[in-house]
C-alpha positions in Angstrom: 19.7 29.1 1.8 19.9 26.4 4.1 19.4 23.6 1.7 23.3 22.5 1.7 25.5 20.8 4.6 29.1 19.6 4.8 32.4 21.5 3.4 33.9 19.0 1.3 31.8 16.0 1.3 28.5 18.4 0.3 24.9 17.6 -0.1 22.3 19.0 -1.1 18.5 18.2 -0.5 15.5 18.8 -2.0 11.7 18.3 -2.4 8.5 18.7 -0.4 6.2 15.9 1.4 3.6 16.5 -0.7 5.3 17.4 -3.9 6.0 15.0 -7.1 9.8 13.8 -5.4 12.8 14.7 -2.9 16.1 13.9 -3.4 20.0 14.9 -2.7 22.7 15.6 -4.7 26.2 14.9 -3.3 29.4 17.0 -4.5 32.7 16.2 -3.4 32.3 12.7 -3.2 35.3 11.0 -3.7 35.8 8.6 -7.3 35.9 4.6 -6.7 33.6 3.9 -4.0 31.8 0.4 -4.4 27.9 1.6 -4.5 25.6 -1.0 -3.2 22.3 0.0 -4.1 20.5 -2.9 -1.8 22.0 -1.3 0.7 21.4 2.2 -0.2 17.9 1.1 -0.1 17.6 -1.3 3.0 18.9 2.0 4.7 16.2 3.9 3.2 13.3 0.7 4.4 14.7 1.5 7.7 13.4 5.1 7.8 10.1 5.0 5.7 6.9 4.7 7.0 4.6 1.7 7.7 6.6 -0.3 9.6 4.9 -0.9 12.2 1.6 0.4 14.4 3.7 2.7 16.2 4.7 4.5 13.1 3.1 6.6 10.8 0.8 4.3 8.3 1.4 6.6 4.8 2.4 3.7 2.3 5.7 4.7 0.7 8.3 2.7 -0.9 11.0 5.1 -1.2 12.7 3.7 -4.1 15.8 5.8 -4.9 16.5 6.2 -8.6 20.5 6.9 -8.8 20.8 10.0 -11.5 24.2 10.7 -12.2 27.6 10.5 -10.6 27.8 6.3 -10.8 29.7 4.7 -13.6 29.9 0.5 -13.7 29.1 0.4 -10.0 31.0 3.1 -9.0 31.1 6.5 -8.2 32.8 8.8 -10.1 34.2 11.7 -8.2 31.2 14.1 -10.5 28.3 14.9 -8.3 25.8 11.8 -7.4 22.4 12.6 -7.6 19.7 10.4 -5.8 15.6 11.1 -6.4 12.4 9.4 -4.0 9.4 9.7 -5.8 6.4 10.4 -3.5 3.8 7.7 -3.8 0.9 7.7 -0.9 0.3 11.7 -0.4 -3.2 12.1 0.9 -3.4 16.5 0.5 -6.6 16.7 1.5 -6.1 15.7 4.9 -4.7 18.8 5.3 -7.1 21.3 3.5 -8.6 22.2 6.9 -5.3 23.6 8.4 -4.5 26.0 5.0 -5.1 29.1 6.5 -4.4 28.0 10.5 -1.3 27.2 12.5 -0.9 24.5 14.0 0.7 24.1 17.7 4.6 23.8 17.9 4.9 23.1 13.9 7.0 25.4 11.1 3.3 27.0 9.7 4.1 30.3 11.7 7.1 30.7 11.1 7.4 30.0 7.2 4.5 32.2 6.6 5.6 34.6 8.1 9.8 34.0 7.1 8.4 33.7 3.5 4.9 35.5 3.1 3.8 31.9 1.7 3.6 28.1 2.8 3.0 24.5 1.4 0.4 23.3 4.3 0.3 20.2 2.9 2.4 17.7 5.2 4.6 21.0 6.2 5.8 21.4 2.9 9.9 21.3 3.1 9.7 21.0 6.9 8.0 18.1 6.8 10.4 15.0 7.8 9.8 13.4 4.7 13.0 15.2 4.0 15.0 13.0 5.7 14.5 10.7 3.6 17.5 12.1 1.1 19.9 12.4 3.9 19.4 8.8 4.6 20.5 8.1 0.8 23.3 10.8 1.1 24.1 9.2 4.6 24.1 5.7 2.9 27.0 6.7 0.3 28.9 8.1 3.7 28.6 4.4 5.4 29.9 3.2 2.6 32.6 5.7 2.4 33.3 5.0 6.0 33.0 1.0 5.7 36.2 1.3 3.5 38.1 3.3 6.2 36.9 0.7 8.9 34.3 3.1 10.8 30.5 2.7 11.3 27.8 4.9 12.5 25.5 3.4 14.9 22.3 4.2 16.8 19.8 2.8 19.0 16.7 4.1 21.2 17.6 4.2 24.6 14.8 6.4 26.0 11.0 6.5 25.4 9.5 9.4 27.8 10.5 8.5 31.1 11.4 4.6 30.6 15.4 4.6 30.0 17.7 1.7 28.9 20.3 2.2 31.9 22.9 -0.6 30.5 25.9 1.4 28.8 26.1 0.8 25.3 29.4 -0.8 25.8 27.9 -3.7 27.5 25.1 -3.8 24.9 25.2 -5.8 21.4 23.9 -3.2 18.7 23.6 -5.8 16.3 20.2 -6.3 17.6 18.8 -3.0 17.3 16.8 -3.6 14.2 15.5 -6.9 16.0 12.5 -5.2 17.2 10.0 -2.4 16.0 11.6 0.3 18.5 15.1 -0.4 18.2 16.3 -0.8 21.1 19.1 -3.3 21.1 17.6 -4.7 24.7 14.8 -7.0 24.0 12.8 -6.2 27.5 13.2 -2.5 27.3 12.0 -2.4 24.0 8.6 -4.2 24.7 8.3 -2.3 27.5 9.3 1.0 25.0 6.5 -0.4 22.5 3.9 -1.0 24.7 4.4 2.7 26.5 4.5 4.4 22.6 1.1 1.8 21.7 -0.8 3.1 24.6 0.5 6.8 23.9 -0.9 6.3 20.4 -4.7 4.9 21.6 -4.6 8.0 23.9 -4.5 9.8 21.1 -1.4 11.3 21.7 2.5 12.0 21.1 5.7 10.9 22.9 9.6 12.1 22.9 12.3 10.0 23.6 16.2 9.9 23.3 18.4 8.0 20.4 21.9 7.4 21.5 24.7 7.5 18.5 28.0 5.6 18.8 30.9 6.4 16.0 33.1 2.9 15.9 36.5 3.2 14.4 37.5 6.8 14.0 40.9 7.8 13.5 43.1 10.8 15.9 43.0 13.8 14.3 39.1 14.7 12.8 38.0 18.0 13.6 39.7 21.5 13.6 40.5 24.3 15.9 37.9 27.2 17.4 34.9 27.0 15.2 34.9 23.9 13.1 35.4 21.7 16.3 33.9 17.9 15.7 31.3 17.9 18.2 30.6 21.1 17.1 29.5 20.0 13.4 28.1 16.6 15.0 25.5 18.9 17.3 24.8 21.0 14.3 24.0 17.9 12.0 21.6 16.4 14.5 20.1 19.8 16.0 19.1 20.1 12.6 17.1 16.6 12.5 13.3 17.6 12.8 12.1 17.5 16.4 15.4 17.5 18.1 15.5 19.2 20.8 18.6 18.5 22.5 21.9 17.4 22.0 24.9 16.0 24.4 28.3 14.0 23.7 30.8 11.8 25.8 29.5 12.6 29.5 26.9 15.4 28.8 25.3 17.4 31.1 26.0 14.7 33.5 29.8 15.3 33.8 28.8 18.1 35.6 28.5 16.0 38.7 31.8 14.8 39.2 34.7 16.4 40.0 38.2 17.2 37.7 39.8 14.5 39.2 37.0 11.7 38.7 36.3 13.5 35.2 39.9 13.3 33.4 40.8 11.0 31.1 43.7 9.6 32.1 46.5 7.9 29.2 48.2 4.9 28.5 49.6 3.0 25.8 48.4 0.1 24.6 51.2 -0.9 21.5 51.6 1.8 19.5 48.8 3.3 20.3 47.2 6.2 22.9 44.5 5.4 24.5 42.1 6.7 27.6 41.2 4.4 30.7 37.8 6.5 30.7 35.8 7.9 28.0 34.5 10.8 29.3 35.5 13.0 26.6 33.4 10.8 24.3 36.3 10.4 21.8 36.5 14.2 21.0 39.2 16.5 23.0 39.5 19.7 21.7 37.4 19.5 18.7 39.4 16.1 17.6 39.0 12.8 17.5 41.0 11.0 20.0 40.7 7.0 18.4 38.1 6.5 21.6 34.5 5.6 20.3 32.6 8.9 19.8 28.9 8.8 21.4 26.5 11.0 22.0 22.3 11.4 22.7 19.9 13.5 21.1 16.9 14.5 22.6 13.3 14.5 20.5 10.3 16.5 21.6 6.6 14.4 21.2 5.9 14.9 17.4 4.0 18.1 17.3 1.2 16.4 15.6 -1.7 15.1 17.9 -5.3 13.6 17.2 -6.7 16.1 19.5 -8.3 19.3 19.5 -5.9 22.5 20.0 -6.5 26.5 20.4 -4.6 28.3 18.0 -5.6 31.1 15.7 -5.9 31.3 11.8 -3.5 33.8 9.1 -6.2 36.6 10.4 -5.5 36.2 14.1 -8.9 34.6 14.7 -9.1 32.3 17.4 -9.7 28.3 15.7 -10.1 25.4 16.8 -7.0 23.2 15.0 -8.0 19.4 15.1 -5.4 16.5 14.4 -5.9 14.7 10.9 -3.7 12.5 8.5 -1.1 9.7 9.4 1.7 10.2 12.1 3.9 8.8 14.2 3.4 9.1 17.9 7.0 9.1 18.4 9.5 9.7 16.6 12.8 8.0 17.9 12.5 4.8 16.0 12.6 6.1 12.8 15.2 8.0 13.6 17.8 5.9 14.1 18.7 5.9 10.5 18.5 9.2 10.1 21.0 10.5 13.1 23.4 7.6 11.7 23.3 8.8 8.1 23.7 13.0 9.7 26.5 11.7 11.4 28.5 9.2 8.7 28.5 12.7 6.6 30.3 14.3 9.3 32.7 12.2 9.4 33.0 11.2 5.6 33.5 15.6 5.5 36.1 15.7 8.5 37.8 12.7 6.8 38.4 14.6 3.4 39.2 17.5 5.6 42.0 15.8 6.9 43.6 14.3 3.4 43.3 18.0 2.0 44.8 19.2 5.0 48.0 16.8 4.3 48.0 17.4 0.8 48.3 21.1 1.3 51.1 20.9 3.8 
């Protein structure tokens, strides 16, 4: 349970940090797509660890071995599977927490949900995970790429310090220029040198990653419960550490008024389109053409080189004491992963839409 996303377009994940691999496997992707596999893999050197001294230092590659589903450099419409090998798992750094739970993590919870848990790395909730979806995510981009849409992201909060230019007035292109990716180069020192410090304290930061959907067409998304910004929160609320998710103007729309708020029309050729972009390209569950963006909020990783009370599986009161490789925040390395979550909702909404015409 839990394991699969998406209706048509549907993947599933598997694999533990710790264990011998993870992987996905993809049904319902469509026959003839072009499969790239340097960029299936640049996608994936985006997310891995090591990249930098404000990221986790475990050494993995994350070399993606294709399975089945891709004939003469294309896919053919039979389900794609994708496998990582784990390379650098140090389990021992984890002995000491095999009987205590640690402070905000899944140990708790799965022992209690399932009456047993992998402590090593947190097992399947670990966010070594995300390394599949990346993959699966990779086949959506390139889904998408023939449609003319692209799923982009960028950091535009670290704790307190915000990027306050609107990513319309920002070039995106230069997100991957530096280690935080940010796409402005003085916010992102100033981002880097705020998550450095954080980590020599010995401690964890959150921050925000803001996601903009380029090239959508009217019309993705359906009525009352499978709404688009809907599936788009459920994709990312499901991203480890997420904590928060808003699209279009967010909680702050709340501070204007109806008539500063609205949307108002015009045409431009033969086309609709909206003066403002409030709505964040989605009114009533669809895609309006307008650039869909939204934010996602990430808690400090849970995760600290500290001492922390807890207790142990007997209710004893322990002492719980940071070990291993982490990352001291998260955001940067997520990038990748809330553009990949969201390319497979659209690459789903997308055959949504063609089976919805094809029916009618």
């Amino acid at each position: 349970m839990g394991n699969t996303f998406g209706h048509l377009f549907r993947i599933t994940t598997y694999g533990e940090s710790h264990g011998s691999a993870i992987g996905v496997t993809i049904d319902g992707c469509p026959a003839g797509i072009e499969i790239d596999e340097e960029y299936i893999q640049s996608e994936l050197a985006r997310r891995k660890p090591g990249q930098s001294r404000i990221t986790t230092q475990r050494s993995e590659d994350d070399q993606v071995e294709i399975l089945s589903g891709v004939f003469e450099g294309k896919t053919t419409g039979t389900p794609l599977a994708m496998m990582i090998r784990n390379q650098d798992q140090k389990s021992k750094d984890y002995s000491h927490i095999a009987d205590k739970f640690r402070p905000s993590h899944a140990d708790y919870t799965y022992q209690e949900k399932y009456g047993v848990r992998d402590y090593r790395g947190g097992g399947r909730s670990s966010a070594r995970e995300t390394a599949a979806r990346v993959a699966a995510g990779a086949i959506a981009k390139l889904m998408l790429k023939q449609q003319g849409i692209e799923s982009l992201a960028f950091v535009s909060q670290v704790g307190k310090l915000k990027l306050e230019v609107p990513y319309t007035e920002l070039d995106l292109s230069k997100t991957d220029d530096n280690a935080v990716r940010c796409p402005d180069s003085d916010t992102a020192q100033a981002m880097f040198d705020l998550i450095d410090e954080t980590r020599k304290n010995r401690d964890t930061i959150g921050g925000v990653v803001t996601g903009v959907i380029r090239g959508v067409p009217v019309g993705l998304g359906e009525p009352v419960f499978e709404k688009l910004h809907a599936e788009l929160g459920r994709a990312m609320l499901s991203i480890n550490a997420v904590k928060g998710f808003e699209y279009g103007s967010g909680f702050a729309g709340v501070e204007l008024n109806g008539s500063q708020h609205n949307d108002e029309f015009y045409q431009e050729g033969d086309r609709v389109r909206t003066k403002s972009n409030h709505s964040g390209g989605i009114q009533g569950g669809i895609s309006n053409g307008e650039d869909i963006y939204y934010r996602v909020a990430f808690k400090p990783v849970a995760t600290l080189m500290q001492d922390q009370a807890s207790v142990d599986q007997e209710g004893n009161e322990v002492v719980v004491s940071g070990k291993g490789r982490h990352d001291p925040c998260v955001v940067p390395r997520a990038v990748p992963i809330m553009e990949a979550m969201a390319a497979l909702v659209i690459a789903d909404f997308l055959l949504i839409k063609r089976s919805n015409k094809l029916s009618g």
